[in-house]
N, C-alpha and C positions, 0 to 999 in steps of 0.2 A: 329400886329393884334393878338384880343386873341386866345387859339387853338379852343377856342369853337366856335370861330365867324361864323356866316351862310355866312356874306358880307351886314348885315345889319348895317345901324349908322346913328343917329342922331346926325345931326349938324356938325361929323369929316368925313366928305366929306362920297366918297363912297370907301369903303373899301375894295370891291369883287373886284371892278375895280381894285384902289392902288396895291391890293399882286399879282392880275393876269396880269399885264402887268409887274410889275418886274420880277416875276416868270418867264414869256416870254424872256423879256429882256436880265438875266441872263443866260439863256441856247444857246445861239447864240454867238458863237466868231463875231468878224470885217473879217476876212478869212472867214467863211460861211455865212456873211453877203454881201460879194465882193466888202469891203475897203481894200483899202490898208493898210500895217501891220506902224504902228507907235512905234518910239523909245521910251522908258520910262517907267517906272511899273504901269503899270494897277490895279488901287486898288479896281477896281470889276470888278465879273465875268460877262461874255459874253459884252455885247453894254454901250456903255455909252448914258443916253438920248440926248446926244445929239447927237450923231451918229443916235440915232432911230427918231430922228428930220428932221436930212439931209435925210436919207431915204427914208421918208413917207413927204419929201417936205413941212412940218410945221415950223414955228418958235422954236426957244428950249425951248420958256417961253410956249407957249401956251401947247409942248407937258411935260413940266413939271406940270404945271395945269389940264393938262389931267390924267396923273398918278398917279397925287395927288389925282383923285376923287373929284378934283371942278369945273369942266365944266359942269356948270347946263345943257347945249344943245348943243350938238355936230353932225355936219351931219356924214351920214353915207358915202360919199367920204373920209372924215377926217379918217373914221376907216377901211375901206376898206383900205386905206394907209396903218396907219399902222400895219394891219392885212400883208397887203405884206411885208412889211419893217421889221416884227419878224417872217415870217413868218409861219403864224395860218394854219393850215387846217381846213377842212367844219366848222368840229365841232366846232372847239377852234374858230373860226369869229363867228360862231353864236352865243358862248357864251360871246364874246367879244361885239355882237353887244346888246346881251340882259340886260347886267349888267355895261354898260354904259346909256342906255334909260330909263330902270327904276325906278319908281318914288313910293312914300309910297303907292300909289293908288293899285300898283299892288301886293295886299293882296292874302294869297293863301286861298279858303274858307275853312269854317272848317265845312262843312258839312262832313258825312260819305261819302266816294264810297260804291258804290254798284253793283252786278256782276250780268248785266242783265240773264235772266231764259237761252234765248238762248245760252249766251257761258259757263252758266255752263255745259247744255247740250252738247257741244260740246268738254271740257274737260271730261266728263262721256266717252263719243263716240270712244275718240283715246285713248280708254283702254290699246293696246301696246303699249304707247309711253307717258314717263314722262309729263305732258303740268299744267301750270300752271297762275296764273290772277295776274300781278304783278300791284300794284296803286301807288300813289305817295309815295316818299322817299324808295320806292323799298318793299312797304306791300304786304305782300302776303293775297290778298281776298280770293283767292281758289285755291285749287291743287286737282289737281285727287288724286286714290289709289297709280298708279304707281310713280306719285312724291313724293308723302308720306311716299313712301316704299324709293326711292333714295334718297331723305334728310332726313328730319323729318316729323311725324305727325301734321305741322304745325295747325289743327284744334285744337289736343290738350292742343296746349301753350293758356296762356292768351294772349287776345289778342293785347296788347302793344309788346310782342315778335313775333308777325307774322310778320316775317322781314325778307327780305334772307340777308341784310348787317350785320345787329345781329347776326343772326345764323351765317354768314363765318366766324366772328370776336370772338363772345363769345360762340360759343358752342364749345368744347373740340372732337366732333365729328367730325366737316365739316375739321379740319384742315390733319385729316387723311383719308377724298374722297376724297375731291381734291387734284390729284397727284400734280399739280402745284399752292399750295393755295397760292404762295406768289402774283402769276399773279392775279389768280383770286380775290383774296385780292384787290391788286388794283385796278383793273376795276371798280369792286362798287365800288369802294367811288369817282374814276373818275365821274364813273355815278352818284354818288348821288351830285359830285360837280354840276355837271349839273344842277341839279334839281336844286340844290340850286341858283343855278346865275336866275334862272327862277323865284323863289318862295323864296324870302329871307325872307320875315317874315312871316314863317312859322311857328307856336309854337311850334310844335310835332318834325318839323326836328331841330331847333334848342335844345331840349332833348333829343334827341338820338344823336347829334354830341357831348354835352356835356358831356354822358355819357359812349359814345364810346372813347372820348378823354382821359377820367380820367381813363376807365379800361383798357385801350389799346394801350400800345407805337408805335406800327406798325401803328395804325389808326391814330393816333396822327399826326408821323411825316410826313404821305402820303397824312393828309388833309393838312396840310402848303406846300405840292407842287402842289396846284392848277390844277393839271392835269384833262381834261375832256373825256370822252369819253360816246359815243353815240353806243350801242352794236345794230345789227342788225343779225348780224349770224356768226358761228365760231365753232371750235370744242372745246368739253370740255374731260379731261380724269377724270376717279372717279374711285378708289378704294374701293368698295363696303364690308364690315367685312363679306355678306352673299354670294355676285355672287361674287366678286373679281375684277376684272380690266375691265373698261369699256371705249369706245372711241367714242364718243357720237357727231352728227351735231347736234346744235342749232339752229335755227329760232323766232325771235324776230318780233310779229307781232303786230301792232296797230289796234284797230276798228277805223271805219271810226266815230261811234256815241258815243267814247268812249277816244277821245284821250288819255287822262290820265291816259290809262290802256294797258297794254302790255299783248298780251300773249305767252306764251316761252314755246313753242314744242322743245322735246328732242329724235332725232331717231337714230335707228341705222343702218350701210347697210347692205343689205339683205344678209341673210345666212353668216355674221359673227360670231366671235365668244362672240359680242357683242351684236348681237341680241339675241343671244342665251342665255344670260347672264338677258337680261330683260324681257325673258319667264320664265325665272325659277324663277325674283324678282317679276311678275305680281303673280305668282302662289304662293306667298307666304305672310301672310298679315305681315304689319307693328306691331312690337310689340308693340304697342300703342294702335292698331287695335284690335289686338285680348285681349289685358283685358279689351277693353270697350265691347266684346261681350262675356264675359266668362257669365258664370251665376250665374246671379244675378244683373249683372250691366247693367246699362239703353245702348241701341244701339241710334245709330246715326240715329236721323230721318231725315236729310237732309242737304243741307248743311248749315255750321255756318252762322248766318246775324252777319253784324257789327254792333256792339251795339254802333256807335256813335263816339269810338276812336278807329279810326286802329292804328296799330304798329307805332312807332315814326320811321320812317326811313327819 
């Protein structure tokens, strides 16, 4: 598969499918599979298909057809097998069951998002605490002051770089907040695999993997291991150039009228010295901030609309 691929293809089966159940396949010994060990050299790693056959109780033709990405129609017992038979967690079966079902029909639109009134005011609101409007391929619609002051002025970029996958990857900043950017690194593009198994012909996500691909050997070789991941909440650590070391809970929330859009609150616990850290970054603006309000330069009336094309992410 190419590194650019979303897992979209015409006519050479389906391809998200193909490299995510190898990918599966390959990381499973026969031992953590609970076969018996066989004599002779194994000329690939983890299952042989047809061990992931006897498994999941299929034929070996059928589940070699299956991996290939030419099973036009497959039930979901069939994948549920072998979602046990590799075994997938939540996430990796829901993306196993999305990107087997999928069909051209399921186009992702290209209308803009847009960040109803109420939750920007709600971002306004939790003034202490980083909180931001992530959209599809991981765009950032909007962030408060205090997220702007912890990553970047994302209002200021144009808006194809409103992107936190972008920003982890090509900005020369993020790689020294985040104390563990190699984790964090990953994650997004787990999560943006996700997206992608959901939304494969996507125009915008397929230019930003393309071009995440070509600038970036880390993204490169992290999108060719299929990995998914569905964030919900966790801690993050960030090394800030202004407050210094911060140890931050996240929370990953969906509107109920907005699937498509995530909001990510960033707190600290009370009377640490992390909270302490994001009273003194609230109290001090973004230097992005303060030359758009030096004088002479136009201030910010409100916040930025999408003009049509968010960030490729």
């Amino acid at each position: 598969m190419s590194d650019f691929s979303t897992g979209s293809s015409e006519g050479g089966g389906n391809t998200e499918l193909r490299e995510f159940l190898r990918s599966r396949r390959a990381r499973i010994t026969p031992e953590q599979a609970g076969l018996s060990p066989q004599g002779g050299t194994r000329r690939v790693p983890g299952l042989r298909r047809e061990e992931v056959a006897r498994l999941a109780g299929v034929s070996v033709d059928y589940y070699v057809r299956l991996e290939r990405g030419r099973t036009a129609s497959v039930s979901e017992n069939v994948l549920d097998a072998v979602a046990r038979a590799l075994r997938l967690d939540d996430t990796e079966r829901g993306h196993l069951l999305a990107v087997a079902r999928r069909t051209r029909a399921h186009r992702t639109p290209t209308a803009p998002q847009r960040v109803r009134p109420g939750l920007y005011r709600v971002l306004e609101t939790v003034g202490d605490a980083p909180a931001m409007v992530l959209g599809r391929r991981m765009d950032v619609l909007a962030a408060n002051r205090l997220a702007r002051a912890l990553f970047t002025d994302f209002e200021a970029l144009p808006h194809r770089e409103r992107n936190m996958v972008r920003f982890i990857f090509l900005d020369e900043a993020a790689r020294e907040l985040y104390i563990d950017w190699e984790s964090s690194a990953r994650g997004s593009v787990a999560a943006l695999h996700l997206y992608a198994g959901r939304h494969p012909d996507d125009p915008l996500l397929a230019e930003l993997i393309g071009e995440l691909s070509l600038r970036d050997e880390d993204f490169r070789r992290w999108w060719a291991d299929h990995d998914v991941l569905r964030r919900t909440h966790g801690t993050k650590r960030y090394h800030h150039p202004v407050v210094g070391d911060l140890d931050l809970e996240y929370e990953a929330l969906t509107p109920a009228a907005d699937p498509e859009q995530t909001l990510g609150l960033h707190t600290a616990e009370p009377g640490s010295p992390s909270e302490r850290a994001l009273r003194l970054l609230a109290g001090r603006p973004a230097p992005a901030e303060r030359e758009r309000h030096e004088p002479g330069r136009p201030g910010r009336s409100g916040p930025a609309a999408d003009p049509g094309r968010p960030s490729a992410v």
